[in-house]
N, C-alpha and C positions, 0 to 999 in steps of 0.2 A: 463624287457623291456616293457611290457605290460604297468605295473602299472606306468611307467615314462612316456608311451606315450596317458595314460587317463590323468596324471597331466598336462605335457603339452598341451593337446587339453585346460583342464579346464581353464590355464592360458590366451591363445590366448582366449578366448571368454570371458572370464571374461574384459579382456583386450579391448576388441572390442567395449564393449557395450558405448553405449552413457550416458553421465553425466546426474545427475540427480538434479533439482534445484528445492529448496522450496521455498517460500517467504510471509510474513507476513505483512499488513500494518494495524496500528489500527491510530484511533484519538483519544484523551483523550482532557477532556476539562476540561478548569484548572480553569470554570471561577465561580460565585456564580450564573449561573442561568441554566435552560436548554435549551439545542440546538437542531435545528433540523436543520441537514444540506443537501440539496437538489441539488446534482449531476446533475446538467441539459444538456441534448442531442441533437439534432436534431431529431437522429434517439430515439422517445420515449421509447425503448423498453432496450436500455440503460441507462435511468436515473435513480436515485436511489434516496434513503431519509436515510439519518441516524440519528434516535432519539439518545442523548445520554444525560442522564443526569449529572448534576453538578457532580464534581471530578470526573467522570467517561472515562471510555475505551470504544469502542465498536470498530470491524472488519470491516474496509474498505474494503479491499481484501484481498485475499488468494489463491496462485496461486503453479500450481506445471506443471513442465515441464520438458521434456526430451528431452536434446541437450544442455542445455546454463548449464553456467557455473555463473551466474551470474542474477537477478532480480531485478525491483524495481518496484514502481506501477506505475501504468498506467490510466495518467489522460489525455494522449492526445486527446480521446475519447468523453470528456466533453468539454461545449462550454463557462461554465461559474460554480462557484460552491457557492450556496448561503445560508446564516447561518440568522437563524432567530431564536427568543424568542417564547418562548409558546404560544403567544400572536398572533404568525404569524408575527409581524413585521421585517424589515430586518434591520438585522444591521452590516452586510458583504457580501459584494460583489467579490471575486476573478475570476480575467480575467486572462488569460494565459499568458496576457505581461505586468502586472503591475510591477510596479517596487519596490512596498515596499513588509514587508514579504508576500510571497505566497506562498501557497499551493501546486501552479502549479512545484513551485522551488524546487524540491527533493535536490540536490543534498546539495544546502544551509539551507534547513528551515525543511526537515525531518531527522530523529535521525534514524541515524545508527546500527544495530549491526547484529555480524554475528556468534550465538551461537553455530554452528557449521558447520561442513565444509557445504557447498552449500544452505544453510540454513539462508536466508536473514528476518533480523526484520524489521518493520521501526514504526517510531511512528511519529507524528503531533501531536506537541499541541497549543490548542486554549486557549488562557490568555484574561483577562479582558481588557489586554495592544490592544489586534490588533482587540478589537471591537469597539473604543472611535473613 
């Protein structure tokens, strides 16, 4: 009686507890030069800069929470997001209502996957194609 009624506490609490979600967002840049892509804020303490160099990956975000079931990244935060050459000069602009590809557009223009249970990837990639 005992040892069924330590099982079932175990199970009710095991049960109870809240879901636990991971999530990954990197960008890989597909193109033949290097980027340096600068996350701009209002509030400056949010912006960011990611160097990345040709064929490469680098971590956008990485985020872990308890309660959802579910993540993705989070650019509602940024006011504008701008991709420049080593040179400093710009040669992409993403605003949060353009209408060709963006960045802002998760759900169409970033790569899915989800390796395992609660545990969300996502990847952006930058081609030679969406900087002309």
């Amino acid at each position: 009686m005992k040892r069924t009624f330590i099982t079932l506490t175990a199970i009710i609490i095991f049960c109870s507890c809240d879901p636990i979600a991971d999530m990954e967002a990197n960008i890989k840049n597909l193109t033949n030069q290097d980027l340096i892509i600068e996350f701009v804020s209002f509030d400056q303490d949010l912006s960011k800069t990611l160097v990345i160099p040709k064929n490469e990956t680098r971590l956008f975000e990485s985020v872990y929470e308890i309660g959802n079931t579910f993540l993705e990244p989070r650019l509602i935060e940024y006011d504008s997001v701008v991709v420049k050459n080593n040179e400093k000069q710009i040669l992409k602009v993403y605003k949060p209502n353009d209408i060709e590809k963006n960045i802002y557009n998760i759900e169409e223009y970033w790569l899915l996957r989800e390796p395992s249970k609660r545990f969300f990837k996502y990847e952006y990639e930058i081609n030679n194609e969406d900087l002309e």
